[in-house]
PDB file with SEQRES, HELIX, SHEET and CRYST1 records, atoms N, CA, C and O in Angstrom:
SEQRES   1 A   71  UNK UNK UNK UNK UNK UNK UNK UNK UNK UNK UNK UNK UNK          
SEQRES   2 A   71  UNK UNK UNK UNK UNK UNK UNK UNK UNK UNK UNK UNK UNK          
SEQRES   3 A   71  UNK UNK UNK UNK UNK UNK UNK UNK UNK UNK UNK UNK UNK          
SEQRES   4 A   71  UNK UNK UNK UNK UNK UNK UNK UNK UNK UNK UNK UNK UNK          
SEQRES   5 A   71  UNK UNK UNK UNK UNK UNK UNK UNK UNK UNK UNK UNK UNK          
SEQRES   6 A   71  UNK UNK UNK UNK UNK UNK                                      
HELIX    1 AA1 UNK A    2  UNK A    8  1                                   7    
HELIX    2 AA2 UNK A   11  UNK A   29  1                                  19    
HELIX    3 AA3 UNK A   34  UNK A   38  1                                   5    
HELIX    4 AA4 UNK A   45  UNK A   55  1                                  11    
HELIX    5 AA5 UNK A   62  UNK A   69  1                                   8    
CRYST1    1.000    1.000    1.000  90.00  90.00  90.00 P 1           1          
ATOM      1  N   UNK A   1       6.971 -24.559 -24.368  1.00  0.00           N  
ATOM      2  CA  UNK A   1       6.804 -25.510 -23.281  1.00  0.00           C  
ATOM      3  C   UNK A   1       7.098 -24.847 -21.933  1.00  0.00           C  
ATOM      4  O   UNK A   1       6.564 -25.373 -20.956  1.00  0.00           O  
ATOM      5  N   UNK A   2       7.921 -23.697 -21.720  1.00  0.00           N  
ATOM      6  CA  UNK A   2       8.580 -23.499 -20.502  1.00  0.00           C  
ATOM      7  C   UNK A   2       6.986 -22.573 -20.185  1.00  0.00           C  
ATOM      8  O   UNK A   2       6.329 -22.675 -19.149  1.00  0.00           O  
ATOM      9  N   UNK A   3       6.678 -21.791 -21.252  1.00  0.00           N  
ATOM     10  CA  UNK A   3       5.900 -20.471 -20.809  1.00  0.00           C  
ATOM     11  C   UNK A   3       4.956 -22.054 -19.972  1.00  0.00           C  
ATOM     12  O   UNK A   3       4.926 -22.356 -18.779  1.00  0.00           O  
ATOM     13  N   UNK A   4       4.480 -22.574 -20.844  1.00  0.00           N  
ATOM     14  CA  UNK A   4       3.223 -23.274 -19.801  1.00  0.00           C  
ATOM     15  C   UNK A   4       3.412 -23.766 -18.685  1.00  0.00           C  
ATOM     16  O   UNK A   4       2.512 -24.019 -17.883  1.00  0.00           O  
ATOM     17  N   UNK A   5       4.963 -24.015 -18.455  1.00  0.00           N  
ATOM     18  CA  UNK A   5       4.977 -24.816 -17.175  1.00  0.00           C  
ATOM     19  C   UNK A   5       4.823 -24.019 -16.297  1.00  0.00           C  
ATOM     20  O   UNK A   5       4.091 -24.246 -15.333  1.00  0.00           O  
ATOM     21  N   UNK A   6       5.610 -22.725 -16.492  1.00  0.00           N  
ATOM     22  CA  UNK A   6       5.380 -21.189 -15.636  1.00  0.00           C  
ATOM     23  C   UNK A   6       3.735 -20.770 -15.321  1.00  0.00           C  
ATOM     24  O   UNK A   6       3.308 -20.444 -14.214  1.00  0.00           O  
ATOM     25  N   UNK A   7       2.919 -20.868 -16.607  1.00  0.00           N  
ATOM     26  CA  UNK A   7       1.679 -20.543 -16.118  1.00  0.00           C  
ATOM     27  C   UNK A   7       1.129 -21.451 -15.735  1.00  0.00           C  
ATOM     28  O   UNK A   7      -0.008 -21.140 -15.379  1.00  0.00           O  
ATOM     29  N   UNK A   8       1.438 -22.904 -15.559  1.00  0.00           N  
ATOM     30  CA  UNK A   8       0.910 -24.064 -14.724  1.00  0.00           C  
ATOM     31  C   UNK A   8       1.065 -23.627 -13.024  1.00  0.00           C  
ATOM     32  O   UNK A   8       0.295 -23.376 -12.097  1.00  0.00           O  
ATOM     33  N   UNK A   9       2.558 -23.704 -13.244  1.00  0.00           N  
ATOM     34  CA  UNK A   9       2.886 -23.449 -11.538  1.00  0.00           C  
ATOM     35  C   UNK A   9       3.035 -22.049 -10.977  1.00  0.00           C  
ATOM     36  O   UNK A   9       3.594 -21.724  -9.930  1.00  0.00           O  
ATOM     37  N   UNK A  10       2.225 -21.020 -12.179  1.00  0.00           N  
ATOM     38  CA  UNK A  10       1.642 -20.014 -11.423  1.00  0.00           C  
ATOM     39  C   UNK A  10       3.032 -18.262 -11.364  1.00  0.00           C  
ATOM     40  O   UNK A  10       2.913 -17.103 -10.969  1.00  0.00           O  
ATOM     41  N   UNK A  11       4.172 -19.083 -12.005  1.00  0.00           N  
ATOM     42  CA  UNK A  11       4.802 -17.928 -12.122  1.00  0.00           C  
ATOM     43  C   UNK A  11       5.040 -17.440 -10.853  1.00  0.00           C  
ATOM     44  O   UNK A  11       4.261 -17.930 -10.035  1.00  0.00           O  
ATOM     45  N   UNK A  12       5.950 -16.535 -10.314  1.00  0.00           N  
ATOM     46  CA  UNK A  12       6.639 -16.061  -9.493  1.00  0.00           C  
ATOM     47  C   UNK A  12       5.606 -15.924  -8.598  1.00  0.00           C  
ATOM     48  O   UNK A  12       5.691 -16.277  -7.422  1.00  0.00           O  
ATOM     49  N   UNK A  13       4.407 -15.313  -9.214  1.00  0.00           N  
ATOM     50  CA  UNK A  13       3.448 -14.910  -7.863  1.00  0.00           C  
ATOM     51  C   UNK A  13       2.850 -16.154  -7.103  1.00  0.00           C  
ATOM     52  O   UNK A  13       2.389 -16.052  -5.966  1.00  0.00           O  
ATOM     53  N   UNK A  14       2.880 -17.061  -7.645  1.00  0.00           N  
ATOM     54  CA  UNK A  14       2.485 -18.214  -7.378  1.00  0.00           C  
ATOM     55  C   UNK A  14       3.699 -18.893  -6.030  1.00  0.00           C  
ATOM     56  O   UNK A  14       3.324 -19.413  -4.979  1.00  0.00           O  
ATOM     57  N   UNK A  15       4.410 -18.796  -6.236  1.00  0.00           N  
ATOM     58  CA  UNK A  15       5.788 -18.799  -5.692  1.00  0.00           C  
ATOM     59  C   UNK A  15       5.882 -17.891  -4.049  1.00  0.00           C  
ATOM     60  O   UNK A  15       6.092 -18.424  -2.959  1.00  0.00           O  
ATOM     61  N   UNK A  16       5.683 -16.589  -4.284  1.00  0.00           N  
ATOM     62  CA  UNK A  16       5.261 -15.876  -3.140  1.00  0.00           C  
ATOM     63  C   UNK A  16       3.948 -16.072  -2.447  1.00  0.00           C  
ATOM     64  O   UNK A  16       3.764 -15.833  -1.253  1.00  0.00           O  
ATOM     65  N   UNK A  17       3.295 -16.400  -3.055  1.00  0.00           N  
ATOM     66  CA  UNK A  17       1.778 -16.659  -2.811  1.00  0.00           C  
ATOM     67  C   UNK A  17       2.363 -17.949  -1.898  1.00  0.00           C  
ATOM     68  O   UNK A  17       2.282 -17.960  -0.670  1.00  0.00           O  
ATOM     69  N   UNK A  18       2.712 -18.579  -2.360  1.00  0.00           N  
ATOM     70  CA  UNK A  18       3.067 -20.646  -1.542  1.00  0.00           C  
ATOM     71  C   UNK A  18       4.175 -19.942  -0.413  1.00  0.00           C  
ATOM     72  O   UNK A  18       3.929 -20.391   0.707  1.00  0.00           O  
ATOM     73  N   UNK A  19       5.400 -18.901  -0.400  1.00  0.00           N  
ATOM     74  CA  UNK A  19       6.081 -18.646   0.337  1.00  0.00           C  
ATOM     75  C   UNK A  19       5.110 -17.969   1.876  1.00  0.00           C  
ATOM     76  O   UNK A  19       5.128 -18.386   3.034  1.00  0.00           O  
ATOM     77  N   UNK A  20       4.290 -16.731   1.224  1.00  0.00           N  
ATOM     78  CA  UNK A  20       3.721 -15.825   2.332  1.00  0.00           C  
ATOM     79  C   UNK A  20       2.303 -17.136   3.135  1.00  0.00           C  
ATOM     80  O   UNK A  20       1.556 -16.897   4.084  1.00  0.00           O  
ATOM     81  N   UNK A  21       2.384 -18.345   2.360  1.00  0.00           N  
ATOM     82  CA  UNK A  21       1.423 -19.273   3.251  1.00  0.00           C  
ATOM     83  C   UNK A  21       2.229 -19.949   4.570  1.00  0.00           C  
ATOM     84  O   UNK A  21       1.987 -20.058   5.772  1.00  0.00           O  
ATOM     85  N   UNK A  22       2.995 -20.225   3.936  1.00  0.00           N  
ATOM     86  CA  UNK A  22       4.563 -20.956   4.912  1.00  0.00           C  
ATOM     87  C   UNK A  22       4.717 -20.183   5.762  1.00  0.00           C  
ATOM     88  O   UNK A  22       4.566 -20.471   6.950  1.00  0.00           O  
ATOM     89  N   UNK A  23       5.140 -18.735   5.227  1.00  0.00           N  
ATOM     90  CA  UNK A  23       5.742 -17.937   6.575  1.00  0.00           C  
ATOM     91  C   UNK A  23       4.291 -18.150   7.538  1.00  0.00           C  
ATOM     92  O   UNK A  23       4.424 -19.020   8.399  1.00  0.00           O  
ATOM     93  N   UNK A  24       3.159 -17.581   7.505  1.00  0.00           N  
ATOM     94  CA  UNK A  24       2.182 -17.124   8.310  1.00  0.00           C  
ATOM     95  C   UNK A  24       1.957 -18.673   9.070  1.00  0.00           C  
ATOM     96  O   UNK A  24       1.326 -18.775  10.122  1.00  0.00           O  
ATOM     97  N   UNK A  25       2.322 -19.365   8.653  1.00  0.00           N  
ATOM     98  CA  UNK A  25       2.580 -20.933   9.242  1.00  0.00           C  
ATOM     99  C   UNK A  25       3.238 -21.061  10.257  1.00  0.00           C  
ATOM    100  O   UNK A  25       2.981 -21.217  11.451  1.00  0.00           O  
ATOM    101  N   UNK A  26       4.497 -20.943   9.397  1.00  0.00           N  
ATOM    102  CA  UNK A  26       5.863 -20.946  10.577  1.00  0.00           C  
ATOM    103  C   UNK A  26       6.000 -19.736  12.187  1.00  0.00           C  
ATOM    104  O   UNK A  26       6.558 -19.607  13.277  1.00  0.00           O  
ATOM    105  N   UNK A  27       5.085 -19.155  11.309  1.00  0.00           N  
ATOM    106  CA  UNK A  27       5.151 -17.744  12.396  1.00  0.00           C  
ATOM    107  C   UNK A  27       4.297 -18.014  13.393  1.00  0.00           C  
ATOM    108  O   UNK A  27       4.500 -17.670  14.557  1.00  0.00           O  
ATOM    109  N   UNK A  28       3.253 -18.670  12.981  1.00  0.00           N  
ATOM    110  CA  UNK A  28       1.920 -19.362  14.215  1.00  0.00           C  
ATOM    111  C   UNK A  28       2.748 -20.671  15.078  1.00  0.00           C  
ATOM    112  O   UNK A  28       2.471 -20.756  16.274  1.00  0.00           O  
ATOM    113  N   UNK A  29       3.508 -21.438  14.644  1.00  0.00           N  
ATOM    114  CA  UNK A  29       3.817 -22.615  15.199  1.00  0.00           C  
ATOM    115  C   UNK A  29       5.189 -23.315  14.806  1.00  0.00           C  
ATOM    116  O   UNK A  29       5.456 -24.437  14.376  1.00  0.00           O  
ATOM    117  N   UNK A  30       6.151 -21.908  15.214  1.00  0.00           N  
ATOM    118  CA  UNK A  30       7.565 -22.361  14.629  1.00  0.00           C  
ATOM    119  C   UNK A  30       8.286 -23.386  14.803  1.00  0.00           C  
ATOM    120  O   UNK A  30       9.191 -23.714  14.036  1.00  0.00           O  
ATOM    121  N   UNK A  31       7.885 -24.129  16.056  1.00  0.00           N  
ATOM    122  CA  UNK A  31       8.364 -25.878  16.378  1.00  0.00           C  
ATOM    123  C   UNK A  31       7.560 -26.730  15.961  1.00  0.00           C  
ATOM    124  O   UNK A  31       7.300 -27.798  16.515  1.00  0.00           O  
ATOM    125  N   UNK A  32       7.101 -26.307  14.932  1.00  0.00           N  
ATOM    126  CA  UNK A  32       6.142 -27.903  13.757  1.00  0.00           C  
ATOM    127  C   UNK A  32       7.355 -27.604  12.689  1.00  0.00           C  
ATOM    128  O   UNK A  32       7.939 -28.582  12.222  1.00  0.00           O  
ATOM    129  N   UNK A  33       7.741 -26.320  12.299  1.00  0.00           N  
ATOM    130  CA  UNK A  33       8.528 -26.234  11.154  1.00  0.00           C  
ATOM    131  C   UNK A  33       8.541 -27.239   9.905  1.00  0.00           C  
ATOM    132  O   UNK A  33       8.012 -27.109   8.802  1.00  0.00           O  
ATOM    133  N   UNK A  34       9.390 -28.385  10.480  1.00  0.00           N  
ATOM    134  CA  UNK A  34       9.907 -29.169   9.499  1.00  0.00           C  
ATOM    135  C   UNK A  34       8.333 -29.939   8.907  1.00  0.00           C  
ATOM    136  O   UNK A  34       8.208 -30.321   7.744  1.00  0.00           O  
ATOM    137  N   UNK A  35       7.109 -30.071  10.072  1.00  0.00           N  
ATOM    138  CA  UNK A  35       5.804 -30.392   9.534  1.00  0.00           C  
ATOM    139  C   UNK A  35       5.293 -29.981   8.510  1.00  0.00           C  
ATOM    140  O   UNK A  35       4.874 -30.528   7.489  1.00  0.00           O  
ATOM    141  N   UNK A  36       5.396 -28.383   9.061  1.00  0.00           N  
ATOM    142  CA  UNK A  36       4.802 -27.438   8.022  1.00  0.00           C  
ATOM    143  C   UNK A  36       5.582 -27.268   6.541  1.00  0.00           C  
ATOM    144  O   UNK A  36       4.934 -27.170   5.498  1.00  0.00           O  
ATOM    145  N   UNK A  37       7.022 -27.244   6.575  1.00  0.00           N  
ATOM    146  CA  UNK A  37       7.136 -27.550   5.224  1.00  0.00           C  
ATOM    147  C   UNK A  37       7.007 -29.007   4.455  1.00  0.00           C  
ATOM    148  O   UNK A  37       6.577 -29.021   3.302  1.00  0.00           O  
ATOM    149  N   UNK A  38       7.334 -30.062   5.025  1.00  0.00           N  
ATOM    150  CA  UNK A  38       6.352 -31.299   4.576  1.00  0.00           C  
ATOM    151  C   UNK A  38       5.176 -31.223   4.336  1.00  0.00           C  
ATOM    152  O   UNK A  38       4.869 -32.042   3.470  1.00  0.00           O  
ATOM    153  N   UNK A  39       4.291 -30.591   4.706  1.00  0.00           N  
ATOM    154  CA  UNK A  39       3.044 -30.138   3.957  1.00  0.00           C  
ATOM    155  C   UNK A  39       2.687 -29.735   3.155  1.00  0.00           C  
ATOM    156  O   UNK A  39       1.511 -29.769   2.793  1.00  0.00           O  
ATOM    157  N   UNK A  40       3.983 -28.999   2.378  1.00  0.00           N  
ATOM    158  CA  UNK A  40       3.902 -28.024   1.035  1.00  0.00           C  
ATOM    159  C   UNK A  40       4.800 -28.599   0.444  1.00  0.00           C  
ATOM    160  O   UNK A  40       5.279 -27.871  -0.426  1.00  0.00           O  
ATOM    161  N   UNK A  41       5.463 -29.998   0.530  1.00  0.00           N  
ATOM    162  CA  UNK A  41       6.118 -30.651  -0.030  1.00  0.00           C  
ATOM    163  C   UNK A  41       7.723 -30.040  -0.892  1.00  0.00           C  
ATOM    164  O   UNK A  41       8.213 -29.958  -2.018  1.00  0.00           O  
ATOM    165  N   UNK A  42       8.071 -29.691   0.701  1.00  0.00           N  
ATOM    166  CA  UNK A  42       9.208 -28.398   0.734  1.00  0.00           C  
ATOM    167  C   UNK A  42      10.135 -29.112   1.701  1.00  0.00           C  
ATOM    168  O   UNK A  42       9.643 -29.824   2.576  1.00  0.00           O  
ATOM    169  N   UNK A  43      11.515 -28.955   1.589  1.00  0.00           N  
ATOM    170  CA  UNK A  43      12.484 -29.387   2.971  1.00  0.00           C  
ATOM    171  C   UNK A  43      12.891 -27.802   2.586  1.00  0.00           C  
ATOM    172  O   UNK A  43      12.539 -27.042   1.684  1.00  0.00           O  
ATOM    173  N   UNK A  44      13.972 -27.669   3.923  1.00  0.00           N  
ATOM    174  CA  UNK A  44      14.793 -26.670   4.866  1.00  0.00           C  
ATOM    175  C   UNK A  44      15.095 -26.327   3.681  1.00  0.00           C  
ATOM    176  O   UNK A  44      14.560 -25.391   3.087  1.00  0.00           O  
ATOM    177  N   UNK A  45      15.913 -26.995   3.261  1.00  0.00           N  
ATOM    178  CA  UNK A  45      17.004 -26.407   1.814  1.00  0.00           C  
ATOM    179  C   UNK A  45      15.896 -25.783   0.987  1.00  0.00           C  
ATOM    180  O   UNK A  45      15.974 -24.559   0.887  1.00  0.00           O  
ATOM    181  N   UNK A  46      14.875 -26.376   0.371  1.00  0.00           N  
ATOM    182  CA  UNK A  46      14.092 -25.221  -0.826  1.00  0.00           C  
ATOM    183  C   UNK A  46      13.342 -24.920  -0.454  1.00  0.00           C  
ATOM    184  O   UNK A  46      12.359 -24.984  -1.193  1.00  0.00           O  
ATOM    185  N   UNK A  47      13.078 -24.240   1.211  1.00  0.00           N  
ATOM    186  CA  UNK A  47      12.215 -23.021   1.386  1.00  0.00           C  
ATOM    187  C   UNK A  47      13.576 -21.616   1.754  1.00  0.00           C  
ATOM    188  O   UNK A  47      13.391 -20.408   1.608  1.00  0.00           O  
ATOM    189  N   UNK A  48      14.778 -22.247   2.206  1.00  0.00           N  
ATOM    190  CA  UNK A  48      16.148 -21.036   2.028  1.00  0.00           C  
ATOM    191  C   UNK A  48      16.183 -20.694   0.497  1.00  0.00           C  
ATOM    192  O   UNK A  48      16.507 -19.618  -0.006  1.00  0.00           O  
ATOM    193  N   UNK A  49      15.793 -21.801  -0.113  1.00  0.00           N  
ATOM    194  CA  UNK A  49      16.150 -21.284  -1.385  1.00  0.00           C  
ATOM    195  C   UNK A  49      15.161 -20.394  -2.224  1.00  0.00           C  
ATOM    196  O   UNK A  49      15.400 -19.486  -3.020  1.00  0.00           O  
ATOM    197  N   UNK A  50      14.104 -20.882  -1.842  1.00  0.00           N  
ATOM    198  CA  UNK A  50      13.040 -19.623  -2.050  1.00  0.00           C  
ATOM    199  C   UNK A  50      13.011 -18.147  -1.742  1.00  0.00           C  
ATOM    200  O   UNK A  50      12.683 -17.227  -2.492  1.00  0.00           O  
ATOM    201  N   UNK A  51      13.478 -18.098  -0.315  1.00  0.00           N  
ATOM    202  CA  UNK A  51      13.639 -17.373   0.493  1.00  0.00           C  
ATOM    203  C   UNK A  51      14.510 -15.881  -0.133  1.00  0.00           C  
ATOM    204  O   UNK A  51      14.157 -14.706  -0.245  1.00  0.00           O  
ATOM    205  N   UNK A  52      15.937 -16.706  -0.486  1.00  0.00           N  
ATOM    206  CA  UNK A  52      16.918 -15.768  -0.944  1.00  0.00           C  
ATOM    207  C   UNK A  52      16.029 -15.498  -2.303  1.00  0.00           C  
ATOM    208  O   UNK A  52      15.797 -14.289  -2.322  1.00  0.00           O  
ATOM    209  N   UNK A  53      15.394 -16.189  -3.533  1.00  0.00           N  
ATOM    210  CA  UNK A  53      14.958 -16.390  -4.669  1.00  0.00           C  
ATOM    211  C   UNK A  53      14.204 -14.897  -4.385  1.00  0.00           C  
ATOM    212  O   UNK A  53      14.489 -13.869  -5.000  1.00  0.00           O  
ATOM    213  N   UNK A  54      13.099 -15.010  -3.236  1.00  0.00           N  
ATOM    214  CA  UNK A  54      12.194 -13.501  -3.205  1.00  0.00           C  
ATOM    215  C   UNK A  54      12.902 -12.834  -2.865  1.00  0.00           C  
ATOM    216  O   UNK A  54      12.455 -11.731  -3.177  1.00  0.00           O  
ATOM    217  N   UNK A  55      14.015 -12.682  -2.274  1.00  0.00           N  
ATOM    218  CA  UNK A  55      14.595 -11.126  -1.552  1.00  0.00           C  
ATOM    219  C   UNK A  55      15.695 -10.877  -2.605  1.00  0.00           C  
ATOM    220  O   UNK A  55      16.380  -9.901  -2.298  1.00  0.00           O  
ATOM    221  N   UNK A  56      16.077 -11.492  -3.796  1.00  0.00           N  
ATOM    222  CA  UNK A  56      17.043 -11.075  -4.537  1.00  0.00           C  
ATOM    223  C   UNK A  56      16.219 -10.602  -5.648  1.00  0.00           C  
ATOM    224  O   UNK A  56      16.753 -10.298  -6.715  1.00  0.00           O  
ATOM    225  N   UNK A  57      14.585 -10.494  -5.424  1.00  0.00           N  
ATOM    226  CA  UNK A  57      13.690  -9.691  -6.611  1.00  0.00           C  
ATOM    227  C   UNK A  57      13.049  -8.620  -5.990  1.00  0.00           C  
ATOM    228  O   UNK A  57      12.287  -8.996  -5.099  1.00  0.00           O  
ATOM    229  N   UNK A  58      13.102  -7.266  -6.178  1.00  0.00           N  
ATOM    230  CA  UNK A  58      12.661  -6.505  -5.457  1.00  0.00           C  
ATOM    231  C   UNK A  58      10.886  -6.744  -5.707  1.00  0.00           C  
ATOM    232  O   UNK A  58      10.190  -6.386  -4.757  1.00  0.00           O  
ATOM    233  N   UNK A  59      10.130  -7.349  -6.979  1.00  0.00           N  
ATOM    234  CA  UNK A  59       9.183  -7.156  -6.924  1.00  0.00           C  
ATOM    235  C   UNK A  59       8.328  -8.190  -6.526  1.00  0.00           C  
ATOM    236  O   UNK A  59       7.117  -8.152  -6.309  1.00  0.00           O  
ATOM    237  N   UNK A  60       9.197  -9.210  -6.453  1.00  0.00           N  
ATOM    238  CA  UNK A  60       8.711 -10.360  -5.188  1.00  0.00           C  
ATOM    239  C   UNK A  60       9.183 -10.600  -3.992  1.00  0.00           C  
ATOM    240  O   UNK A  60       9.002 -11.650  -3.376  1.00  0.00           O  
ATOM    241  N   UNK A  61      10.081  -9.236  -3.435  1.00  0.00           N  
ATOM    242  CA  UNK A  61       9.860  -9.012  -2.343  1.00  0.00           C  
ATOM    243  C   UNK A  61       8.724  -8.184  -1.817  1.00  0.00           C  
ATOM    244  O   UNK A  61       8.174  -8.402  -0.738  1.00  0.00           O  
ATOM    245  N   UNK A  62       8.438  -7.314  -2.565  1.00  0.00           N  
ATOM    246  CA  UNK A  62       7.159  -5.963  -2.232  1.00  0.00           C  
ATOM    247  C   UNK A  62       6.237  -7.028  -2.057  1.00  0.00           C  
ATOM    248  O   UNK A  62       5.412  -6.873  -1.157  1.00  0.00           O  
ATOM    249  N   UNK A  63       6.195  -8.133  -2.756  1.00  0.00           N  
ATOM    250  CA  UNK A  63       4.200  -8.884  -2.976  1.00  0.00           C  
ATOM    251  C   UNK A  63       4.641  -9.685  -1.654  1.00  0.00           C  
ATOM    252  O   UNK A  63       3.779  -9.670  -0.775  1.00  0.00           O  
ATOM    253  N   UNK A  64       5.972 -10.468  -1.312  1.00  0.00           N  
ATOM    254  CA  UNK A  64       5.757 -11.029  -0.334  1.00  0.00           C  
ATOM    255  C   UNK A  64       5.547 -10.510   1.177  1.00  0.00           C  
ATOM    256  O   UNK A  64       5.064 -11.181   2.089  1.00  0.00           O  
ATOM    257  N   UNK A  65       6.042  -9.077   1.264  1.00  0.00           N  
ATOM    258  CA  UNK A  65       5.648  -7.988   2.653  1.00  0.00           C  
ATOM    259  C   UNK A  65       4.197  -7.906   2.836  1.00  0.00           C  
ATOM    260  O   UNK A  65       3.476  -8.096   3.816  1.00  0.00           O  
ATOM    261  N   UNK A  66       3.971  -7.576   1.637  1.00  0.00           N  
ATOM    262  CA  UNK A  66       2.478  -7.445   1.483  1.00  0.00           C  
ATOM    263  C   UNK A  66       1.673  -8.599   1.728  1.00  0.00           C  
ATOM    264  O   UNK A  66       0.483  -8.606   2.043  1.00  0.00           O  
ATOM    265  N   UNK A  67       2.377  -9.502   1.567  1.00  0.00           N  
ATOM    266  CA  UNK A  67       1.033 -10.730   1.522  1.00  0.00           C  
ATOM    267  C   UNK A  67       1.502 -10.817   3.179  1.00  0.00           C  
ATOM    268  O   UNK A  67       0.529 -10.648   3.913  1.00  0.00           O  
ATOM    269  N   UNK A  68       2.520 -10.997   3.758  1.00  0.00           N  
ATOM    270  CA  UNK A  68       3.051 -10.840   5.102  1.00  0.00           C  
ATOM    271  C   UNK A  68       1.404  -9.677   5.993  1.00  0.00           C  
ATOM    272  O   UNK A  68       0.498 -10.142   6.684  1.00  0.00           O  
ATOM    273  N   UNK A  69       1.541  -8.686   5.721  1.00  0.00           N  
ATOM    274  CA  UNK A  69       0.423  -8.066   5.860  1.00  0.00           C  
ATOM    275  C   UNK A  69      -0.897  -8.235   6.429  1.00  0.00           C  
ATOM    276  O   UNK A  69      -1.334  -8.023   7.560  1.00  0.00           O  
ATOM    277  N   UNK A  70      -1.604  -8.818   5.001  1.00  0.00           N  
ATOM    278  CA  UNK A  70      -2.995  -9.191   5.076  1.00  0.00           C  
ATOM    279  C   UNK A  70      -2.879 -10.342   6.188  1.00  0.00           C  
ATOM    280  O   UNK A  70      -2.041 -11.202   6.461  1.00  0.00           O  
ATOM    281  N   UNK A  71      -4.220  -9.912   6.736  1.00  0.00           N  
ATOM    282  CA  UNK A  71      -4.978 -11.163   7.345  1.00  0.00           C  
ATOM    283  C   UNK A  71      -5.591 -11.866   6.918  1.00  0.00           C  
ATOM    284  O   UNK A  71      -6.073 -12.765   7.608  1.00  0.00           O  
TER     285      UNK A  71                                                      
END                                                                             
């Protein structure tokens, strides 16, 4: 049951993938903030918590620089 819920909601990359959309968000229009994570159906608290979640994985930190990156 768990594996599917993981490959439902896409697994970690899925996770960075929804994080590196937010940032490039927040970074265009940082005083909507609290908009922009209501949009992804996110408050303050579980996009910090995401946040620390990618930088305490080195290999979802590399995908999230990277997705930081692309245009």
């Amino acid at each position: 049951m768990f594996l599917a819920l993981v490959v439902a909601c896409g697994g970690s990359g899925g996770k960075v993938d929804q994080a590196v959309a937010i940032a490039k968000e927040l970074r265009e229009r940082p005083d909507e903030a609290e908009k922009i994570l209501g949009a992804h159906q996110m408050t303050a608290e579980q996009w910090e918590t995401l946040m620390y979640e990618i930088a305490d994985d080195p290999a979802m930190a590399e995908q999230f620089e990277a997705g930081l990156q692309k245009k």
